[in-house]
Structure formats: structure tokens, C-alpha cells
GULOPA-596606 format. One record per residue (C-alpha): residue in three letters; x, y, z. Coordinates in Angstrom, 3 decimals, padded with zeros to 6 digits, always signed. Each point is the difference from the previous one (the first is absolute). Example, Ala and Ser with C-alpha at 12.3 -4.5 7.8 and 13.67 -1.06 7.14 Angstrom:
REM GULOPA-596606
rodren,X,Y,Z
Ala,+012.300,-004.500,+007.800 .
Ser,+001.370,+003.440,-000.660 .
***
This chain:
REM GULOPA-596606
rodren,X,Y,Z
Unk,-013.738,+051.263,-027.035 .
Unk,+000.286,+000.315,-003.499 .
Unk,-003.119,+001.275,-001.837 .
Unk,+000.428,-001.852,-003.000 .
Unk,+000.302,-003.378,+001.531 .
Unk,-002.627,-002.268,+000.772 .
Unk,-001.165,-000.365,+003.628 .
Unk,-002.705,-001.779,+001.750 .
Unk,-002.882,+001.735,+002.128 .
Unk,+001.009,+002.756,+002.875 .
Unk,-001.138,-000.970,+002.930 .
Unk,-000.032,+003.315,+001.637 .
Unk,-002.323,+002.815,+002.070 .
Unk,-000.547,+003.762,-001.054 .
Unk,-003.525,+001.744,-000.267 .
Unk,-001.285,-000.185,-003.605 .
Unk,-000.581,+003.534,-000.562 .
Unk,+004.190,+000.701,+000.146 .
Unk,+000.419,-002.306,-002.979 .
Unk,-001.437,+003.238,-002.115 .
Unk,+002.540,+002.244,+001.217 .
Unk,+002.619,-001.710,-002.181 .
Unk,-001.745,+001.352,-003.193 .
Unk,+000.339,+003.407,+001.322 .
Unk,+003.225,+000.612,-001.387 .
Unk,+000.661,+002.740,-002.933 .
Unk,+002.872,+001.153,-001.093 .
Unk,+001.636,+002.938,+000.912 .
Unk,-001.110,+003.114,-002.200 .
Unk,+002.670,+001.877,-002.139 .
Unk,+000.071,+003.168,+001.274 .
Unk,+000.535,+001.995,-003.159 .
Unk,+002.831,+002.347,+001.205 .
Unk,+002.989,+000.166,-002.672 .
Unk,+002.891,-002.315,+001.488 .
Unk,+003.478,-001.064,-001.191 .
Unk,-000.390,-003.417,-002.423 .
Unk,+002.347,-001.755,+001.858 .
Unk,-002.445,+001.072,+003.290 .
Unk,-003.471,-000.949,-002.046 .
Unk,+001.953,-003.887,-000.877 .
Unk,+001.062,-000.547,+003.634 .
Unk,-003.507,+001.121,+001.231 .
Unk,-001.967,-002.229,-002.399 .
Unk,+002.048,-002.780,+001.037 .
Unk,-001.030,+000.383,+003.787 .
Unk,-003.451,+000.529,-000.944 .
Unk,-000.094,-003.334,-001.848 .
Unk,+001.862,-001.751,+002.898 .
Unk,-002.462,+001.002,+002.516 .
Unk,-002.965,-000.321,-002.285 .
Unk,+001.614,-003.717,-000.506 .
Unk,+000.064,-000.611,+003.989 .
Unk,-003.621,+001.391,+000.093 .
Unk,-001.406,-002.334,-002.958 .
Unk,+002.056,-003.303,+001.435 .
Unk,-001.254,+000.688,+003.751 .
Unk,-003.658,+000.546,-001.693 .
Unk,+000.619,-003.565,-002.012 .
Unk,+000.835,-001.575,+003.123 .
Unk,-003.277,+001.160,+001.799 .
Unk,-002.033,-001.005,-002.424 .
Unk,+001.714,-003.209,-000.701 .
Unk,-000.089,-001.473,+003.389 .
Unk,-003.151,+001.897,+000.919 .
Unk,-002.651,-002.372,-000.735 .
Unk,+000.217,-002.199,+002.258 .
Unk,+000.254,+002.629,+002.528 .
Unk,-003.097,-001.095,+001.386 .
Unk,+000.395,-003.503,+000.075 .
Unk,+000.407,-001.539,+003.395 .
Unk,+002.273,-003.225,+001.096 .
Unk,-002.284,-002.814,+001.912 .
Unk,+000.887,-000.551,+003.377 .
Unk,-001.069,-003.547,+001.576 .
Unk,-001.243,+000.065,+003.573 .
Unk,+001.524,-003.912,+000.153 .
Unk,+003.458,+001.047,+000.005 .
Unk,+001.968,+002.702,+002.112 .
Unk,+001.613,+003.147,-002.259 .
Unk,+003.658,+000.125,+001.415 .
Unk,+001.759,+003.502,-000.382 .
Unk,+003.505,+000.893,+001.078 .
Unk,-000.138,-002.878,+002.894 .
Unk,-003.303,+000.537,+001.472 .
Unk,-002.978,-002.277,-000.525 .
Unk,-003.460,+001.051,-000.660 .
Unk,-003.190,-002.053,-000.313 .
Unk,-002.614,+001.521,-001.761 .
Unk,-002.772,-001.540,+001.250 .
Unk,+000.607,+001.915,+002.819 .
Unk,-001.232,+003.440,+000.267 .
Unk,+001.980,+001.565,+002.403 .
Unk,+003.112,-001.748,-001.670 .
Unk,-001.157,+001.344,-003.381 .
Unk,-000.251,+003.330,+001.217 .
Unk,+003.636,-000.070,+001.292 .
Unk,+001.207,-001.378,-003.703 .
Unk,-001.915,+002.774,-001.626 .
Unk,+002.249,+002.772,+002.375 .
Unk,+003.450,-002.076,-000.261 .
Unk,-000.780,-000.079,-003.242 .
Unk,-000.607,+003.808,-001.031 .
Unk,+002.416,+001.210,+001.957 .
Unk,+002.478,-001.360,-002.184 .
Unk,+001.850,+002.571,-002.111 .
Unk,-001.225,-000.162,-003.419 .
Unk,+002.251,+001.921,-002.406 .
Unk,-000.960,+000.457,-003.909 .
Unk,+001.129,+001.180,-002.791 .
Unk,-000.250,+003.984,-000.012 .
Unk,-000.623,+003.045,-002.430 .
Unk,+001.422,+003.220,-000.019 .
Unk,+002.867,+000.302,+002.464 .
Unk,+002.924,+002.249,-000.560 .
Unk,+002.023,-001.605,-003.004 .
Unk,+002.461,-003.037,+000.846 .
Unk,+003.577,+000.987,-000.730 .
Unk,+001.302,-000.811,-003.785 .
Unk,-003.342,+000.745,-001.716 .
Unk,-003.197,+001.257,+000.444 .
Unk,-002.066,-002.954,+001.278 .
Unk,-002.737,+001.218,+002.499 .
Unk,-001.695,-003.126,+000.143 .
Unk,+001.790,-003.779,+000.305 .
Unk,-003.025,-001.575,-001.344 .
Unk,+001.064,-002.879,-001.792 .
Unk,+003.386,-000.561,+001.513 .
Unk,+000.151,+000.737,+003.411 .
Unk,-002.410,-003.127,+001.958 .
Unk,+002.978,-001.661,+001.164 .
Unk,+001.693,+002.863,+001.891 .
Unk,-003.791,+000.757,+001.161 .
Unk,-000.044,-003.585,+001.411 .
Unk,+003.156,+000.251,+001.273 .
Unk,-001.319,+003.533,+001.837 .
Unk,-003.107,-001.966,+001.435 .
Unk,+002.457,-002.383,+001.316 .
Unk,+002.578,+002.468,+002.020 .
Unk,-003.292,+001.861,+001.295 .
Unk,-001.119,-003.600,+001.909 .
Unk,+003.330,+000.118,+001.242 .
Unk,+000.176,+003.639,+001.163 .
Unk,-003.733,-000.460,+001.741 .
Unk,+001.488,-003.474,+001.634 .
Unk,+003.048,+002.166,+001.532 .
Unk,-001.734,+003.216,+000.720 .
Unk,-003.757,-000.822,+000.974 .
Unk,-001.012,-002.507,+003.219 .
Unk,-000.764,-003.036,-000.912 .
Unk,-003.688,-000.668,-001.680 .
Unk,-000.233,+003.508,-000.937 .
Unk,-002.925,+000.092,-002.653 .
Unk,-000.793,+003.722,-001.510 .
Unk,-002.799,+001.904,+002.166 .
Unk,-001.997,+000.851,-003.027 .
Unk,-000.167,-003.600,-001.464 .
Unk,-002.142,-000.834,+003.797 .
Unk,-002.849,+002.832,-001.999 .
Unk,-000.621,-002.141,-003.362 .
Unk,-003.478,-001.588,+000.296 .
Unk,+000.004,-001.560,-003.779 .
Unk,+000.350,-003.688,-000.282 .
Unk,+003.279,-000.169,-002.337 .
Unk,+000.458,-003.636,-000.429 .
Unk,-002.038,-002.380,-001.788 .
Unk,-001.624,-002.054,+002.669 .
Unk,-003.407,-000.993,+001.037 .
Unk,-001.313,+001.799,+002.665 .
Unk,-003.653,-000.810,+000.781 .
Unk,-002.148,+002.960,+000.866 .
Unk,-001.016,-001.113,+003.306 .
Unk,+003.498,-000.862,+000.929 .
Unk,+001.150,+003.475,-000.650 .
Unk,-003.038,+002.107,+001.490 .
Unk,+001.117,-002.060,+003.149 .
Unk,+003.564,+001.020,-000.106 .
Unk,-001.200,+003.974,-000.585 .
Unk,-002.544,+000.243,+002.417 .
Unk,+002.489,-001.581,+002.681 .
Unk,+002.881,+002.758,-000.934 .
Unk,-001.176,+002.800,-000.874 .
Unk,+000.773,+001.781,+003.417 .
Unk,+003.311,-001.749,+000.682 .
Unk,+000.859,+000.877,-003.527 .
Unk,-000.123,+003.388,+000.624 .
Unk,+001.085,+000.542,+003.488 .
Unk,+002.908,-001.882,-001.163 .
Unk,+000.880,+002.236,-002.721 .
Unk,-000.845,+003.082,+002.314 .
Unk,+003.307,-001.508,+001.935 .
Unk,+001.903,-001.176,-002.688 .
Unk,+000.073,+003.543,-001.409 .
Unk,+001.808,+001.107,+002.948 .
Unk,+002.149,-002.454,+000.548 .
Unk,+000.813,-000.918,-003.613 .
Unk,+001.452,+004.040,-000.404 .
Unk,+003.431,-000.968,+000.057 .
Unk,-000.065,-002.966,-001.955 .
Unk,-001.656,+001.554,-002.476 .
Unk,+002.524,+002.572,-000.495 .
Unk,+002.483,-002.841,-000.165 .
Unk,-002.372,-001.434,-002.728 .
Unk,+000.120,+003.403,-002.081 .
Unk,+003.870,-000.287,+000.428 .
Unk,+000.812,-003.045,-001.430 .
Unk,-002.204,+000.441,-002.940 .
Unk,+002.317,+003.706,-000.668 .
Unk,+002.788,-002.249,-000.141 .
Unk,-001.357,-000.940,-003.364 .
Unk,-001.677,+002.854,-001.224 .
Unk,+000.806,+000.675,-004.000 .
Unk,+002.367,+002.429,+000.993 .
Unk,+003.607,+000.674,-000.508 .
Unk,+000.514,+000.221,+003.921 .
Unk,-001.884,-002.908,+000.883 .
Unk,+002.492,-002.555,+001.378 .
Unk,-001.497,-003.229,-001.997 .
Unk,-001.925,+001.777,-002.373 .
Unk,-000.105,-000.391,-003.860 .
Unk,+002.304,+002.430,-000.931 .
Unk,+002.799,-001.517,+002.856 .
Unk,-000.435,-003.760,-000.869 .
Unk,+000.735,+000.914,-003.804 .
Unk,+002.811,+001.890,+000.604 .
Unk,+001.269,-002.492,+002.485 .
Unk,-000.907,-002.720,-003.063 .
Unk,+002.484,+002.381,-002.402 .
Unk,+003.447,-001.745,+001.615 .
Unk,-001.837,-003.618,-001.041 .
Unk,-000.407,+001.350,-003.676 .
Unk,-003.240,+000.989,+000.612 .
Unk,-002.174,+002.954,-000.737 .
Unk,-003.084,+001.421,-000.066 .
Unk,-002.646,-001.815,-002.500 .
Unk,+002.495,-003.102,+000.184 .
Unk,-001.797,-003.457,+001.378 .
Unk,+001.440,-000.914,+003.815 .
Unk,+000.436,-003.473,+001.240 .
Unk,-001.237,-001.242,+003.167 .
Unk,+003.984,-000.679,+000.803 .
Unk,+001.158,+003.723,-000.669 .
Unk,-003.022,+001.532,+001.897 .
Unk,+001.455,-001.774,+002.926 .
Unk,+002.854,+001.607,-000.689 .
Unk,-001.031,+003.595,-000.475 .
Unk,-002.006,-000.715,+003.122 .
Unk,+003.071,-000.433,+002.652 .
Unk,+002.009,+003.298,-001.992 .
Unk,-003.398,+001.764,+000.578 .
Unk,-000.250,-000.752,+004.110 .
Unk,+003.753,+000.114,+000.006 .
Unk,+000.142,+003.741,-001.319 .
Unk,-003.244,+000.844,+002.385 .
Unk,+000.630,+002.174,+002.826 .
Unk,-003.386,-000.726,+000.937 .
Unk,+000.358,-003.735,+001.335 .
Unk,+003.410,+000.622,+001.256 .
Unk,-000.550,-003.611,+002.142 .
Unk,-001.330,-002.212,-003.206 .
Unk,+002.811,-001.905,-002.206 .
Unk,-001.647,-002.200,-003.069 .
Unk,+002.435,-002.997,-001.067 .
Unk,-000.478,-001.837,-003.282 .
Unk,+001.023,-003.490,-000.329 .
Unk,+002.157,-000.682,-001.980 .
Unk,-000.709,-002.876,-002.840 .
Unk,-002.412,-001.765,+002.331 .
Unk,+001.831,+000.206,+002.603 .
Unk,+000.122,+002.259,+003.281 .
Unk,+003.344,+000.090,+002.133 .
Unk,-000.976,-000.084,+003.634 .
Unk,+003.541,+001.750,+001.165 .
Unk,-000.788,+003.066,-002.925 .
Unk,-003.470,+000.486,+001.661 .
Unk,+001.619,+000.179,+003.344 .
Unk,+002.878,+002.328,-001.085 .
Unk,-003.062,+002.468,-001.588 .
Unk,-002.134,-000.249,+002.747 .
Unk,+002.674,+000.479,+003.393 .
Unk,+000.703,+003.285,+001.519 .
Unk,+002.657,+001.077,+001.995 .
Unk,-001.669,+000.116,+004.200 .
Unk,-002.280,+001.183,+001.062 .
Unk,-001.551,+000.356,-003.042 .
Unk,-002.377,-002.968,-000.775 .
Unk,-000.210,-002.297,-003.041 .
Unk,-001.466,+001.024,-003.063 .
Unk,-003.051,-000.620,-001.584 .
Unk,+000.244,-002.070,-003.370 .
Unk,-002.010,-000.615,-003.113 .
Unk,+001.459,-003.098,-002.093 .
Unk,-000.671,-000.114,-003.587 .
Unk,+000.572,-003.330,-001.486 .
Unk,-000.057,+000.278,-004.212 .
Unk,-001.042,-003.821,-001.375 .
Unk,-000.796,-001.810,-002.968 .
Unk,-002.479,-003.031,+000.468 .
Unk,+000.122,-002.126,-003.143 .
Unk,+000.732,+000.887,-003.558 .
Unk,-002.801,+001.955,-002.506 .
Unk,-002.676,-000.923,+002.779 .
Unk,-000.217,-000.411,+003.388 .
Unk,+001.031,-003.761,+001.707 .
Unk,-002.762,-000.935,+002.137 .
Unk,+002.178,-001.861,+001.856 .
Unk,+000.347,+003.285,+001.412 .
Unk,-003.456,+001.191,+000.646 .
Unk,-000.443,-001.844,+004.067 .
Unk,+003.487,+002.066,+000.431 .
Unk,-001.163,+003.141,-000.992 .
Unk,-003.431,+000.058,+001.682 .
Unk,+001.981,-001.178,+003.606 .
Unk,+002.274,+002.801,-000.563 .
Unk,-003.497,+002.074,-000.225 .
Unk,-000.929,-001.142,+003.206 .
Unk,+003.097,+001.234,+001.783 .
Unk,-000.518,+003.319,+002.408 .
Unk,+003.407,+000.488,-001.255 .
Unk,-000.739,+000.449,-003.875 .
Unk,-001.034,+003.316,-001.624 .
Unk,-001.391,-001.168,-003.299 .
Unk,+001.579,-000.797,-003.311 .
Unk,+000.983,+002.542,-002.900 .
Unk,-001.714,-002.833,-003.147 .
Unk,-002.383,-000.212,-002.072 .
Unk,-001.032,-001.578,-003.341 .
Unk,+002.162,+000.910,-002.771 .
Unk,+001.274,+003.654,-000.608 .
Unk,-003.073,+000.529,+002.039 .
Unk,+000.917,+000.611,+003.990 .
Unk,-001.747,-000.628,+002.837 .
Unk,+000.554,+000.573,+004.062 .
Unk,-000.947,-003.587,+001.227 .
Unk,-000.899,+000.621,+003.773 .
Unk,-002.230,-003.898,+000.222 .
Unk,-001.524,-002.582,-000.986 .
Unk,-003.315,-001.951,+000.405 .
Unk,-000.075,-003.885,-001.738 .
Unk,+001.572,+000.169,-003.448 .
Unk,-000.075,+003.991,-000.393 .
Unk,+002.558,+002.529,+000.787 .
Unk,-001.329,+003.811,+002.011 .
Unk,+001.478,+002.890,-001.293 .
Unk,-000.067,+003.312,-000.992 .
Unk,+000.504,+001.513,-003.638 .
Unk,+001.516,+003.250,-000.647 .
Unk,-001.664,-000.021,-004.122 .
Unk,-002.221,+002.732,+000.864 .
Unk,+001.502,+003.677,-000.970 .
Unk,-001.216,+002.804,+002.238 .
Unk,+000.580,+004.111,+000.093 .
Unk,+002.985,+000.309,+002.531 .
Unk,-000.917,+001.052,+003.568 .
Unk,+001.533,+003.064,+001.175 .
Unk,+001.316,-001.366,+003.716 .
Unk,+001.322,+003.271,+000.942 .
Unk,-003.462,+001.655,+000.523 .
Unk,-001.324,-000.605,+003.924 .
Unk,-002.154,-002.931,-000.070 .
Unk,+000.334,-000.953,-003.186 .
Unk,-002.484,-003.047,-001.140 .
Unk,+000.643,-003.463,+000.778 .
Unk,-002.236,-002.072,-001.766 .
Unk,+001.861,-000.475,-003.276 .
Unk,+002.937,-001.713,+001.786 .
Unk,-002.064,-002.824,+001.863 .
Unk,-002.644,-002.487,-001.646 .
Unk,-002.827,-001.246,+001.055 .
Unk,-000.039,-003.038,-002.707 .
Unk,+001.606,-003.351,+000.592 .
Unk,+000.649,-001.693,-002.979 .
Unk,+001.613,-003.649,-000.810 .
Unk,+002.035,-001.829,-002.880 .
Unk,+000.784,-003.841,-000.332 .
Unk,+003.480,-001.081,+001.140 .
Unk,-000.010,-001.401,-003.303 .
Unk,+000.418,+003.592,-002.385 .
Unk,+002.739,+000.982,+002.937 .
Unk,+002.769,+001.007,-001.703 .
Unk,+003.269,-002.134,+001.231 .
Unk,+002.272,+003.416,+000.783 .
Unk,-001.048,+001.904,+003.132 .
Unk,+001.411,+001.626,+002.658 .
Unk,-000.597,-001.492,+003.678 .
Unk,-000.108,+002.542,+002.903 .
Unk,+000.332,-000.488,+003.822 .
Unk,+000.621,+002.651,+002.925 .
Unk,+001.635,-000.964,+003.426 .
Unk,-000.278,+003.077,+002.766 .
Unk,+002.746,-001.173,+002.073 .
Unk,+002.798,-002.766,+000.316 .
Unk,-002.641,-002.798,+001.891 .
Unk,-002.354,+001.073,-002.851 .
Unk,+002.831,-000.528,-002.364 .
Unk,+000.865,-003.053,+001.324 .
Unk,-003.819,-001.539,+000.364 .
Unk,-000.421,+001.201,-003.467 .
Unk,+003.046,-002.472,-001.440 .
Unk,-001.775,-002.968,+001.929 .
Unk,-003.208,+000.565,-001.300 .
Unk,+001.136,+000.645,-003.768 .
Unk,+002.505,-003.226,-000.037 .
Unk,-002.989,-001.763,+001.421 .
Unk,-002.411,+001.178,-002.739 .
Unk,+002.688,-000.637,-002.732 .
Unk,+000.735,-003.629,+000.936 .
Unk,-003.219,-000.634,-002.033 .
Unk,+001.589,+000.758,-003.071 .
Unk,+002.804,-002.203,+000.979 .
Unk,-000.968,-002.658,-002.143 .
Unk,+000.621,+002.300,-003.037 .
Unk,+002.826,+002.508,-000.374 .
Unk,-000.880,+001.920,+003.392 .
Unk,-000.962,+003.771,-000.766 .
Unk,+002.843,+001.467,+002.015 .
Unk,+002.349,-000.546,+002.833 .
Unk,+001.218,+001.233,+003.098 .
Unk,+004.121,-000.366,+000.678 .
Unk,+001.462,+000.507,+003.025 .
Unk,+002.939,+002.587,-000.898 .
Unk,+000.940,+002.585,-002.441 .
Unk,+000.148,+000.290,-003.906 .
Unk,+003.266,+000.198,-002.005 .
Unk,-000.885,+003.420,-000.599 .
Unk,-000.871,+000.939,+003.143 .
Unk,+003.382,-001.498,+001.404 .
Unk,+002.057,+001.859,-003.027 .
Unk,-001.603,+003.213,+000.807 .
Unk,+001.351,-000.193,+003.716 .
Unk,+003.119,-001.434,-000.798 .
Unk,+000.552,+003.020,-002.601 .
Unk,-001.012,+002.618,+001.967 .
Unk,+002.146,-000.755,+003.256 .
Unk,+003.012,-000.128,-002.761 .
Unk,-001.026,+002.594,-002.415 .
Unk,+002.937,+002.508,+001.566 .
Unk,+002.529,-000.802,+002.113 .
Unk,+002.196,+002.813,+001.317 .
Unk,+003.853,-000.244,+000.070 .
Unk,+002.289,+002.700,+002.079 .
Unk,+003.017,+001.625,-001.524 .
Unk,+001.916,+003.080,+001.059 .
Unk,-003.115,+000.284,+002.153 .
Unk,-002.716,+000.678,-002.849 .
Unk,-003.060,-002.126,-000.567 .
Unk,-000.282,-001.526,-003.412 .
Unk,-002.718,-001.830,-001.672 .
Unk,+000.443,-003.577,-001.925 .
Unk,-002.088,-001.790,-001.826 .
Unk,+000.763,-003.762,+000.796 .
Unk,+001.155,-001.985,-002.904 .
Unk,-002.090,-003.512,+001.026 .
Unk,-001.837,-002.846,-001.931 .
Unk,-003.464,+001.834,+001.020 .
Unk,+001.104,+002.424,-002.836 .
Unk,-001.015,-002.846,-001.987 .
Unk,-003.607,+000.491,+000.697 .
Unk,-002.864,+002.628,-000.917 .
Unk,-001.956,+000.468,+003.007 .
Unk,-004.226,+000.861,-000.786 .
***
């Protein structure tokens, strides 16, 4: 986000003593020794572009920090839907399980002070960087779908014992509920530390995987040098549309998730027969897991809420992954919905850089304990729709579901399609690559020819 344009209240978590640390910033001391002129300019220069980063991730703190402590209203009347599971609040025990699903989300910020991005000397992409941060939130729910069992919720998150959400809780009501599980509480945690060991180190894992770090497979530093072949670069403003894209050349380059493929449809639309042709392996080797991106516009300057009943069935899918929107040059990570207000998470808070190479490094920066809501109505109309699908059936249930949820829209332009075979491209790529070289014998030596065809006519992307 821009720090010189207007923006309405953050609705997001950290502790209020971090928002002090931004201040903290002076710039580096000349250190006197007699240098080259040419070596003083160059050094100056740096100084005042990291002393720039510094001062714009210390604006951004302090510009979305007060409302830090602000918390959204939650009605017990109405269940708080969240990546296709139900919840209704009035329930304790169903509470409790929304609080967990909820913070063990990945929740991934803006960051301070990691090793320089290449082409400059930005250590911080405060101000810029939310989208590819939503976008990172995104491929994480994706990663914990595939990797972890299904209802995995972080073993820590089962620990917090401080009402986070704004509801009314009589006293009475609660003394009950603590009296009654105190000792099951922690017998059950006494187990789940055993047996929650190895998906734990899972857990720490997937959050490496985007660690500020040049090596980090879908860190910062790899999604903007990914961005660099869509005229991007680092301090530039991303789209929800080429996020999607950095996304799949991000999972495709990972040898880390060597049985994940991401496809991105392609102007609303997602080619069942290209999905299949990404996904198939040769026997035995089984079908490939799949996370579909789907880039959309829904109405012009402002959102159609035409749209909105589409959009919150899609939320309700087990299928869906969240959405990389937001208001206006402002992203979110949309994850739910309760009534006329949107869930998410907000990466507009900048934080020091954890160093995920030391043993056991801390966790609590990359999950929040906050829920927080917006009205459909400030949704900005271009997002990014995500789904996963762990095998072919999945795949397959997946398409049902969606076309089902979609036909709601039907009555307007719908918000994409499904189609049955292959895209032009797709079918010019094959049909160029089985006739790129054809080999002709003479006087029993091999030569290579180029074809002379009508495909010459096209430029392949």
C-alpha cells in the first residue's frame, strides 16, 4: 500500500508495545575513515535508501496502528463461516474450535530488515508488498490443506485462555465452562504434545518456505524476482492477477512440493483438459495435487453486489482457500464471512524479520489471534479466487461444487467458467512442440529442420 494514499481503518492484531519499535530507527553513523568520493556518494545513497525503508515501514505502523486495538463484533445469531466450515458462536465448544481453525492460519506481514531484495537496497516492503503477502497467506492454506490431515489446528493455539472476539460471555456461563475443563484441558494437551511432534515440525516447515530469505522457496525475495519477467520489481504495486501468477512459477520452480502443480485460469475461465494434462502422471505414479487460482473482476470502480451471494457460497466450499482482495490498493486474505462482513487477515503491520534458520525459532508473529471483518460493500471488485483439489475425485467433486455455487451469479455475467477441453494456447503449444524438429536422413547423417508452417505465424506466451 501506498503511504501517501488515503485508506480506511486496519483491521488487524499485533501487541501494542511493537508499534514503538518502528521509531527505533537511526541512521547509520559515518564512520569517519578517509574514503574515495566516488565511495562516500555511493555510500550516502544506501544510507538514505535504507533510512527511507526504515521511516516508510515506521509511517505505516503508526498509520494503521490505532485501531490496533479495536475489535470487530461478532453476533451470536448468526454462524461465522471460514474456508467451508460453519461455526455457531453461541456455542462454546464450537467457538473454541473457530478460535484454533482460526489461529492456525498463516498470517504473513509486512517485514523489516531482511537481507536486501535484488536491484536495490530495500530491506523492508512496507508499503508495497501486501498483495504478494496475501498472495503468501493464500499458498500457505494450500500447502497446510496438502501436507497436514485434515482439521489440523496449531497445538499452541489449544493454550490461549483470552477471550479474542467481541462477544458476550456472562460470568456465570464461563466459570461453568472452566471449572468443567480444566482437567481435560490439560490431560489433553499432555497428549497432544506427543502426538502433535511431527505435525508440528511440518508446521515449522511450511512457514520456512516463506521465510524473508533469498532461499526460501515463496519468500519475498523469490516472488519479486519471479514478478521481474511481468515488469515488475521490487517497491512496484502487484495485482491480485499477477500474484497468481508468480504463485504457480514459485511452486513450479520448488523442489520442495515436487507433487503440487498451481493452474491459473485464464480470463475467467479454467480449461478442464489443461488441468488434467498438469495434474496426470505417467503409472504408477498417482495424480497430482492442484491449487487453482482464478484472477476476476466483479463490476467496474466498485464491487456488483450482484455478486456478493456468489462470493460468500464460494466461501462455504471445503474446496476454496480464501481470496487474494481487499479494499483498494489495500489487500486483504479473505478466509469468511459472517452476514454482510468479509473475515480476513491483513498483512499492514511491519515486523523485525524472523531468523527461521535458528532451532525453534518463534512462531507467534506468523499466526493471529484476532478475527477481524469488512462489509462486502468496500470489497474491492479485482481478487484472486483460490481452490485446492488433493486428487482426481477431489478434482472432479470440486468442479461440481464450484459450477453449482456459480450458477447464482448466472443471472449476471457469471464470475467464471468451466470448459470441457483445452485452450488455443494450450493446443498450439502441443501442436508446436511435437513439430518443432523433424529429422530427415541423407547419406546417413541426422539433420535438424525447422518446419516452415502457418504456426510460425504465432507468438506463443
Amino acid at each position: 500500500m501506498n503511504p501517501s494514499s488515503s485508506s480506511a481503518s486496519l483491521e488487524g492484531q499485533p501487541p501494542e508495545d511493537e508499534l514503538t519499535e518502528d521509531w527505533l530507527f537511526l541512521p547509520a553513523e559515518f564512520n569517519g575513515t578517509q574514503q574515495l568520493e566516488e565511495s562516500r556518494v555511493d555510500e550516502e545513497a544506501e544510507d538514505r535508501g535504507k533510512l527511507r525503508s526504515k521511516l516508510v515501514s515506521a509511517w505505516n505502523s503508526v498509520k494503521y496502528g490505532w485501531s490496533l486495538k479495536q475489535k470487530s463484533k461478532f453476533s451470536k445469531s448468526s454462524p461465522v463461516i471460514m474456508l467451508g466450515t460453519s461455526y455457531e458462536l453461541k456455542d462454546q465448544g464450537e467457538r473454541e474450535h473457530f478460535r484454533r481453525s482460526f489461529t492456525s492460519l498463516l498470517w504473513l506481514t509486512y517485514r523489516r530488515g531482511f537481507p536486501p531484495l535484488s536491484g536495490g537496497s530495500l530491506t523492508t516492503d512496507s508499503g508495497w508488498g501486501c498483495v504478494l503477502r496475501t498472495g503468501q497467506m493464500l499458498l500457505a492454506q494450500g500447502l497446510l490443506l496438502h501436507l497436514m490431515p485434515p482439521g489440523w489446528t496449531w497445538c499452541a493455539s489449544q493454550h490461549a485462555s483470552k477471550d479474542d472476539m467481541d462477544l458476550q460471555v456472562s460470568s456465570t456461563e464461563r466459570g461453568l465452562y472452566l471449572k468443567g475443563e480444566t482437567k481435560k484441558k490439560i490431560r489433553r494437551h499432555s497428549l497432544d504434545s506427543n502426538l502433535d511432534r511431527p505435525m508440528e515440525a511440518s508446521h515449522r516447515r511450511v512457514v520456512t518456505w516463506f521465510a524473508d530469505l533469498p532461499t526460501a522457496p515463496f519468500g519475498i525475495h523469490t516472488l519479486v524476482e519471479l514478478g521481474k519477467s511481468s515488469g515488475k520489481r521490487a517497491g512496484d504495486w502487484y495485482g491480485p492477477s499477477i500474484a497468481a501468477h508468480i504463485l504457480r512459477k514459485a511452486v513450479a520452480a520448488s523442489a520442495d512440493v515436487p507433487n503440487l502443480v498451481v493452474y491459473v485460469a485464464q480470463d475467467c475461465t479454467i480449461y478442464i483438459e489443461d488441468v488434467k494434462r498438469l495434474c496426470e502422471q505417467p503409472p504408477p505414479q498417482s495424480w497430482r495435487s492442484v491449487i487453482i487460482l482464478v484472477p476476476v473482476r466483479l463490476g467496474g470502480q466498485d464491487l456488483n453486489p450482484s455478486y456478493i451471494t456468489c462470493v460468500k457460497r464460494l466461501l462455504t466450499l471445503q474446496s476454496c482457500i480464501g481470496i487474494i482482495g481487499g479494499k483498494p490498493k489495500h489487500s486483504l486474505f479473505f478466509v469468511g464471512f459472517q452476514d454482510d462482513h468479509l473475515l480476513h487477515l491483513d498483512p499492514h503491520y511491519c515486523r523485525p524479520t524472523v531468523d527461521t534458520t535458528k532451532q525453534n525459532f518463534p512462531l507467534e508473529s506468523f499466526h493471529c489471534n484476532y478475527p477481524r471483518k469488512m462489509l462486502f460493500s468496500r470489497m474491492d471488485p479485482s481478487c484472486t479466487i483460490g481452490f485446492y483439489a488433493k486428487g482426481q475425485k477431489d478434482f472432479e467433486a470440486m468442479c461440481s461444487a464450484v459450477n453449482e455455487a456459480l450458477s447464482t451469479s448466472a443471472e449476471t455475467y457469471p464470475m467464471f467458467i468451466f470448459v470441457e477441453g483445452a485452450s488455443q494456447e494450450e493446443e498450439e503449444a502441443r501442436r508446436t512442440s511435437s513439430n518443432d524438429i523433424t529429422y530427415i536422413q541423407r547419406n546417413g547423417e541426422h539433420r535438424n529442420v525447422v518446419p516452415s508452417s502457418s504456426m510460425d505465424e504465432f507468438v506463443l506466451l
